[in-house]
C-alpha positions in Angstrom: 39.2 -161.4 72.2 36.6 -160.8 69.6 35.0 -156.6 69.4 31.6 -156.5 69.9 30.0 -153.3 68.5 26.6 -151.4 69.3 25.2 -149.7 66.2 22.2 -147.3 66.6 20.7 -146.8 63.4 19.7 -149.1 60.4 19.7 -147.3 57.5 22.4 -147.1 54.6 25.5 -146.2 57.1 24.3 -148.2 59.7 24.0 -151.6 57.7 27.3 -151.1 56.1 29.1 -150.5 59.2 27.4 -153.9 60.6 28.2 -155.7 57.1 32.2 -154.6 57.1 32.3 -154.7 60.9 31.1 -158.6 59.9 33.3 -159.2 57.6 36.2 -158.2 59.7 35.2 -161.0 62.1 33.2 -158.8 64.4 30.0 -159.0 65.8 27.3 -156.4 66.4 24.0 -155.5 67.5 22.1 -153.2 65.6 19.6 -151.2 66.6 16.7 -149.5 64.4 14.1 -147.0 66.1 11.5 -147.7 63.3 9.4 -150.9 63.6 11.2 -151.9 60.4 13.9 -151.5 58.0 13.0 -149.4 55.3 13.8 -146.6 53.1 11.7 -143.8 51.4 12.3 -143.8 47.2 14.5 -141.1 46.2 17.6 -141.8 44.2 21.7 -142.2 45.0 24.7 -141.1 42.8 27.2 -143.6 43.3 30.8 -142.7 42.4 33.8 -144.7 42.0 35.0 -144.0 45.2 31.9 -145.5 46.5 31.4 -148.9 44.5 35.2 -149.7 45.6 34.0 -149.6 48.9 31.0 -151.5 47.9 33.0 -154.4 45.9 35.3 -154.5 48.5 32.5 -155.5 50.8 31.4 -158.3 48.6 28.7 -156.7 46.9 30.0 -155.8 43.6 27.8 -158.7 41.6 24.9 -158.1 43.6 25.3 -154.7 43.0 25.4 -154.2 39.1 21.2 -156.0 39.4 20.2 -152.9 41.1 21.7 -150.4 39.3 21.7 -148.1 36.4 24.9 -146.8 34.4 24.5 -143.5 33.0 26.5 -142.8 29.9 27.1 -139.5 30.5 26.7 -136.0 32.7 24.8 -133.3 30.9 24.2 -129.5 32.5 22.1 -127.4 30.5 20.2 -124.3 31.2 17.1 -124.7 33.2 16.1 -121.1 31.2 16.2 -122.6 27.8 17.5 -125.8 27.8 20.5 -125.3 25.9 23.5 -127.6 26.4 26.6 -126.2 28.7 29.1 -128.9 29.5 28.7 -132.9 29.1 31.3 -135.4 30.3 31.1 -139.1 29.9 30.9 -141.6 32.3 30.3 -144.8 31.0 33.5 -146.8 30.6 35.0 -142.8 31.4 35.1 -143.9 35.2 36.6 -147.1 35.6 39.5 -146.5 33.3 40.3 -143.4 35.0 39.2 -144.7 38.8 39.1 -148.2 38.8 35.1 -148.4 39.2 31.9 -147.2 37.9 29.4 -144.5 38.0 26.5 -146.0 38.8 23.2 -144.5 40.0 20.8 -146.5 42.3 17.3 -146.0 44.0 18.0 -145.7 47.9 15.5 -147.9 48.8 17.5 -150.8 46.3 20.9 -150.4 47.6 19.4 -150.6 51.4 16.8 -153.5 51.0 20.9 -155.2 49.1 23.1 -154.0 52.5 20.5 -155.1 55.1 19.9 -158.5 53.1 23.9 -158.8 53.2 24.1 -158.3 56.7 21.3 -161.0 57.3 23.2 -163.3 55.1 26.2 -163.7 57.8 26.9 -165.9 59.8 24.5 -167.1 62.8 25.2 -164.4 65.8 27.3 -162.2 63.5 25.2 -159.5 64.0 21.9 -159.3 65.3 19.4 -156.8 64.6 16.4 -155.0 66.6 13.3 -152.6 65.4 11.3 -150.2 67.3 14.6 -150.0 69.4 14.8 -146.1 70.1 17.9 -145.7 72.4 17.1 -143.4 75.6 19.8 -143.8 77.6 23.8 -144.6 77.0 26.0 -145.0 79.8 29.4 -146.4 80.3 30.6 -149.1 82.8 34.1 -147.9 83.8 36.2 -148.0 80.8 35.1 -150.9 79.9 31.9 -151.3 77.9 29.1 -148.9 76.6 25.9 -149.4 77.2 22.1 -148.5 75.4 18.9 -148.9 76.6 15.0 -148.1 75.9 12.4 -147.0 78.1 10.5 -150.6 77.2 13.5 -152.6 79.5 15.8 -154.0 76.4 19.6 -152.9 76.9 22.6 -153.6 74.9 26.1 -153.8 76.1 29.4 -153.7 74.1 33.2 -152.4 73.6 32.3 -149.6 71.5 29.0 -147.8 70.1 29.0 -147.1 66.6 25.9 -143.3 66.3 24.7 -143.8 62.3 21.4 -142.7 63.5 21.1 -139.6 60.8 21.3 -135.7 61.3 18.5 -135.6 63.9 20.1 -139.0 65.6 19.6 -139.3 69.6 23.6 -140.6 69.9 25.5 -137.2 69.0 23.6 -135.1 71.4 24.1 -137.4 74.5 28.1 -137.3 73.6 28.2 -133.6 72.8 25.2 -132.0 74.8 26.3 -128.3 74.0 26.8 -128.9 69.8 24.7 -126.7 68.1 21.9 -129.1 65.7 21.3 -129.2 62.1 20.4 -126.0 60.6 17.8 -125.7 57.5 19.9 -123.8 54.9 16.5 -122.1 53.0 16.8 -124.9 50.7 14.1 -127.3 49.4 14.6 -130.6 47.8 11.0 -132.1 45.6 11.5 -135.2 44.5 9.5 -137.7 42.0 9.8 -141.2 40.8 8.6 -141.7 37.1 8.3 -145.2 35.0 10.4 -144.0 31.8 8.2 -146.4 29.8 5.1 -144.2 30.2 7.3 -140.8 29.6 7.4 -139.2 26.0 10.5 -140.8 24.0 11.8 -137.3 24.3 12.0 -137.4 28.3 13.6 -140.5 28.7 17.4 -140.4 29.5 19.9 -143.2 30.0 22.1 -140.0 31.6 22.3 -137.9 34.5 21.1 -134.6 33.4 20.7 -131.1 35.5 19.7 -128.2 34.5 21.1 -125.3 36.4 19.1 -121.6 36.9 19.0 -118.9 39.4 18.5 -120.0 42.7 17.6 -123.7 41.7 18.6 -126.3 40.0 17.5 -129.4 38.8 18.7 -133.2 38.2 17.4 -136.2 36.9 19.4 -139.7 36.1 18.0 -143.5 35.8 17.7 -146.0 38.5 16.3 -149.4 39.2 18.1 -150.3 35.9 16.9 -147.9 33.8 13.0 -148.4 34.4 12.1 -145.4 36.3 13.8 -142.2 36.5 14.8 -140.1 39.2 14.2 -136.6 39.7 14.9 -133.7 41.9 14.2 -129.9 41.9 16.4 -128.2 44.7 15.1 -124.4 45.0 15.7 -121.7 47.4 13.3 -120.0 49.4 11.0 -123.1 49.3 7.2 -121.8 49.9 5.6 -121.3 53.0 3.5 -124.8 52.5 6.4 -127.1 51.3 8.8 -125.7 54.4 6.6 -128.2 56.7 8.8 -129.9 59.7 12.4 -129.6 58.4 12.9 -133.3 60.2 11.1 -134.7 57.9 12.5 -135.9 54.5 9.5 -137.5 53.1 6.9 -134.5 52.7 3.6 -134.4 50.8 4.4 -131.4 48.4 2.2 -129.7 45.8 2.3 -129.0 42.3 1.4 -125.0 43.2 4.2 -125.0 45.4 6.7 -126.2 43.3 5.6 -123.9 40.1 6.0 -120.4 42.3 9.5 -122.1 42.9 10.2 -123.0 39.3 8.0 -120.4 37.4 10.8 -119.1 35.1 12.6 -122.4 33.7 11.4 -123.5 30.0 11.6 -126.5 28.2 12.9 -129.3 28.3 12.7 -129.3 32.0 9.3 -127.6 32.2 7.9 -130.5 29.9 9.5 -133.3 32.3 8.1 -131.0 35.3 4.4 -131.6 33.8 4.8 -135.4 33.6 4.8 -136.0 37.4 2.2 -136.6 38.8 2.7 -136.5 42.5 6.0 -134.6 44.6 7.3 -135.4 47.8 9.7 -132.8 49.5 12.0 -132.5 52.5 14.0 -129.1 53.7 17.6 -129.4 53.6 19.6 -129.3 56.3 23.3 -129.4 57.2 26.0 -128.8 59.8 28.9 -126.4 59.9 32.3 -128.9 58.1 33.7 -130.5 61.1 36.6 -128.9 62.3 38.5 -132.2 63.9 38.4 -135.3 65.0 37.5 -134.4 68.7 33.8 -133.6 66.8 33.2 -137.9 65.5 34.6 -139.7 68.6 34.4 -139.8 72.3 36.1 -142.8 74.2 34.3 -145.6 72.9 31.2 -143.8 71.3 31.9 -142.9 67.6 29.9 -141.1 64.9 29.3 -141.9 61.1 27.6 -140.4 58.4 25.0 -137.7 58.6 25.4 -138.5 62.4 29.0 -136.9 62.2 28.6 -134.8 59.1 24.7 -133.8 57.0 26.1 -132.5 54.3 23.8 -130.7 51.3 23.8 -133.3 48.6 25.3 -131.0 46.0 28.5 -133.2 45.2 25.7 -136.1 45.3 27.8 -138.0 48.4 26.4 -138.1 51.6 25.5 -142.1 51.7 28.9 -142.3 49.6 30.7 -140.5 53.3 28.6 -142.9 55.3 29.7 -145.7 53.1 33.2 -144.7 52.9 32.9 -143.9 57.0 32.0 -147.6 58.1 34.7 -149.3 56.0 37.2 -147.2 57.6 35.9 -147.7 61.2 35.5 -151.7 60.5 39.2 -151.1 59.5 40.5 -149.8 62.2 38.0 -152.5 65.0 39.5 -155.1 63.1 42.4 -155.0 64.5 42.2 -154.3 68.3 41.6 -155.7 71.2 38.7 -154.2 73.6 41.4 -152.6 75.5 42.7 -150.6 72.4 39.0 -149.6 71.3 39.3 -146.1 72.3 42.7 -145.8 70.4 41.2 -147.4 67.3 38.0 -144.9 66.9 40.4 -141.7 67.5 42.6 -143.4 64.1 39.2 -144.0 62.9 38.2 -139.9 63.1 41.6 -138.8 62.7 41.4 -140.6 59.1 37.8 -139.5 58.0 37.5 -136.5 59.2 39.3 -133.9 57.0 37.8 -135.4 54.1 34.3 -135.2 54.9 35.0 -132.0 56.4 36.1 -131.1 52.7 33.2 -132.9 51.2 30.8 -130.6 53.2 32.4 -127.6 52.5 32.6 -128.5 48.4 28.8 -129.0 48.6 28.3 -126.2 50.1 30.4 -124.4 47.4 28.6 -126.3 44.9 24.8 -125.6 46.1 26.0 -121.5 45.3 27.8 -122.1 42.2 25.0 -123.5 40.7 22.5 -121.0 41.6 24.6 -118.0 40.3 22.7 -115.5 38.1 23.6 -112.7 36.5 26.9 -112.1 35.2 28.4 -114.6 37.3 26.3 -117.2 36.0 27.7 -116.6 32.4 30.6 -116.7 33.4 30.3 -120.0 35.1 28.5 -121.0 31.9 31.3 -119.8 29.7 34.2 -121.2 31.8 32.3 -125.2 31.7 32.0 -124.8 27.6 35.8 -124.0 27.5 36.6 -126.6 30.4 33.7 -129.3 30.4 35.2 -132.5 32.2 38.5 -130.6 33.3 35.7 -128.5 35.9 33.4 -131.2 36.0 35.7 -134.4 37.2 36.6 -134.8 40.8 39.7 -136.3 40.9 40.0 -135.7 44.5 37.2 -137.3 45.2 36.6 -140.5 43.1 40.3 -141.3 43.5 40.1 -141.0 47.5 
């Protein structure tokens, strides 16, 4: 007897639970509040442990015409621009981890997993817009089931929530979780076309430039054409800190200076060249403590669903990513009766690693604001250690 899944929420998790869940001879609906799939432009940091999970899923050709390949990581000073640490990627990563580094615009890499998922076979899995899910129910131990207050209701052997950090699926499973928090942190972000930037400001690298109480990073995408950049500052100003459930903010330029007064060039000159900001408030979720906090009998969780993360190790689609293969894993293999038993190996599997994922960003997002002595020091021990403190072994080779 063939598993058929309910997934509520199209974006990147979503689509590639539906695309692995389909290639392990499932079927699925898919649900997708928003009258249609889309993504806002910001960029993704793909590691190796990411575009494994990618090639495995048949995407590894289509993958490399979206992409950019940075050569290399810089971190300077965001102060005075002097260089701290580099450590190469090109070539670097798949000798060392069997795949790339590659860095992608979001929008690109979802537009590739949603036409995927349309590409399978007829029935496979089918897919609805302006489906926001009101109600979820169970009928006896059998089936879940979702419905919307306009009449249309789904019904299935397990219900996959990859509806994001302020998803509708985790609070009907686990009424009395405490939500999201905004950490104080502001993300403003810009696109820029590196053919109309200064020779100087064009980078085939991912480059960040670290300060107190903010940091900055910038990398290719869309092959190299445009490039990517993001400011992440605490204390964000009173007119940027808008509705913190909303990741695609206007932002303005005075806003962004009182939050950035103090860095100097380079950055400041790559600062001037944008000519619009958009900005959303970061928010995250205590690391998940077991797998009691992703599953419920045949309701699971992936993604920022189970687990918003800050993206300071640059991984939260890479968890959602890494989160469907292993739930298509573990579906492929069971009957409807064994559904329940499937999604607890599915959470007992995941969650200690993106448990450690948040917790490392977390780390992350206050060792790169340090200042004062504990910022040279940080500065000091990455020119004596470079890649040896900049590699994640644990991570890319997971």
């Amino acid at each position: 007897m063939r598993i058929h899944s309910l997934i509520v929420g199209g974006g990147i998790g979503g689509l590639a639970a539906a695309l692995a869940l389909a290639r392990a001879g499932r079927t699925a609906d898919l649900m997708e509040q928003a009258p249609a799939f889309s993504e806002v432009g910001a960029g993704i940091q793909l590691g190796p442990n990411v575009v494994r999970r990618l090639r495995a899923l048949g995407l590894g050709e289509a993958l490399n015409g979206i992409v950019a390949h940075p050569e290399r990581l810089c971190v300077s000073s965001a102060l005075n621009g002097g260089r701290i640490a580099t450590m190469p990627l090109a070539g670097a990563m798949e000798q060392r981890y069997g795949a790339p580094y590659f860095t992608v615009h979001r929008a690109d890499l979802h537009g590739l997993l949603l036409e995927a998922v349309r590409a399978q076979a007829e029935g496979a899995v089918m897919l609805s817009t302006g489906a926001r899910i009101e109600r979820l129910s169970t009928r006896g131990d059998e089936f879940v089931c979702a419905a919307t207050d306009d009449g249309r209701a789904w019904e299935g052997d397990a219900l996959v929530g990859a509806d994001g950090v302020w998803g509708r699926v985790r609070p009907h499973i686990w009424p009395d979780a405490a939500p999201a928090r905004p950490t104080g942190h502001m993300a403003f972000r810009a696109l820029l076309k590196q053919d109309i930037l200064p020779a100087a400001l064009r980078s085939r690298q991912v480059d960040v430039w670290l300060a107190p109480r903010l940091h900055a990073v910038a990398y290719p995408v869309r092959g190299g054409e445009w490039l990517n950049l993001v400011v992440l500052v605490e204390s964000a100003p009173d007119e940027a800190a808008a509705d913190a459930r909303d990741w695609d903010q206007a932002a303005s330029r005075a806003a962004l200076d009182r939050a950035t007064g103090h860095v100097g060039q380079p950055l400041r000159a790559l600062l001037d060249a944008v000519p619009a900001w958009r900005a959303w408030t970061l928010c995250d979720r205590t690391p998940l403590t077991g797998p009691q906090e992703m599953v419920d009998g045949r309701v699971a969780l992936l993604g920022d669903a189970a687990h918003p993360m800050l993206p300071y190790l640059a991984q939260g689609a890479g968890m959602a990513i890494e989160d469907a293969v292993a739930l298509a894993q573990q579906l492929g293999g069971c009957t409807p009766a064994q559904v329940p038993q499937a999604l607890v190996r599915y959470a007992q599997a995941r969650w200690a690693r993106d448990a450690q994922v948040q917790a490392r960003a977390r780390r992350n997002g206050r060792i790169f604001h340090l200042g004062g002595p504990a910022r040279w020091g940080r500065d000091m021990a990455m020119r004596l250690a470079g890649p040896a403190l900049m590699d994640q072994p644990w991570l890319y080779a997971g």
